[in-house]
Each structure stands twice: as structure tokens, then as C-alpha cells.
N, C-alpha and C positions, 0 to 999 in steps of 0.2 A: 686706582688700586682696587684690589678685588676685596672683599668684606670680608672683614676680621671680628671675629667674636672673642673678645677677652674673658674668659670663662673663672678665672679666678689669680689672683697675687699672691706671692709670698715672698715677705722683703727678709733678709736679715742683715747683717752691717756688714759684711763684704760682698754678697751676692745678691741676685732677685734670681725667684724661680717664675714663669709666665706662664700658664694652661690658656694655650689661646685653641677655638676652631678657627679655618683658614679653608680655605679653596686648594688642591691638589698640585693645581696649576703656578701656584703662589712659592716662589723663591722662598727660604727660611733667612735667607741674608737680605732679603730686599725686607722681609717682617722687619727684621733686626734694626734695621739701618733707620728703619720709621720709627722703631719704638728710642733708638738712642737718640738721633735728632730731634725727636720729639719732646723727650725728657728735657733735654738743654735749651731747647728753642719757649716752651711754654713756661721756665721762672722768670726768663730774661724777659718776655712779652707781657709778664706779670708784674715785675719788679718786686719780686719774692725775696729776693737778698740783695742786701748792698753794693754785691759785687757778681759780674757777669759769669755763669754756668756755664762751663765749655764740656767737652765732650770725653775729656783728658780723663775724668775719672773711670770711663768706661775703659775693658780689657776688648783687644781686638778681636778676639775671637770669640766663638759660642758653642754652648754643648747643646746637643735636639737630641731630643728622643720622642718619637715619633708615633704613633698610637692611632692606627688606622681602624675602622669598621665598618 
């Protein structure tokens, strides 16, 4: 995967917003796909909660808004 720069978070209790920089070349759905499996794949690998993270609480779809210079 081409280099991702997570440039800043913002969580609230239904949504996350992500300010990443990205390569041009870079899918916004192949970002997506690493940041959701990543999220579910690293408590389980942690044993962060009692019971296994699945991917279910993500919504399937994503809003971009896009910010070129």
C-alpha cells in the first residue's frame, strides 16, 4: 500500500471524521477497507475486550471530500 499520513481524528459516538494525506493513485475505498479492518483486527489481536470486534458496527458506505493542492 502506498503511504498514508493520518494527519488528524475526530471521533464522536456515531461517526469518525479522518484528515488523512494519500497518494492520488490510492483508491479512497481501498483507504477505507484498511482503516475498517484495521480498527476490528487490532482489539482482537489485543484482547482489548472480552469479546471479539467484528466489522458489523461500521456503515457500508463513506462520505470524501476531497482537498487537492
Amino acid at each position: 500500500m502506498r503511504c498514508i499520513i493520518l494527519k488528524a481524528v475526530y471521533c464522536n459516538p456515531d461517526h469518525t471524521h479522518l484528515f488523512v494525506g494519500m497518494h492520488p493513485s490510492l483508491p479512497p475505498s481501498k483507504l477505507m477497507e484498511q482503516v475498517k479492518t484495521g480498527s476490528s483486527k487490532w482489539p482482537n489481536d489485543k484482547k482489548i475486550y472480552s469479546r471479539k470486534v467484528s466489522m458489523a458496527g461500521w456503515l457500508r458506505g463513506i462520505f470524501l471530500f476531497q482537498i487537492t493542492y
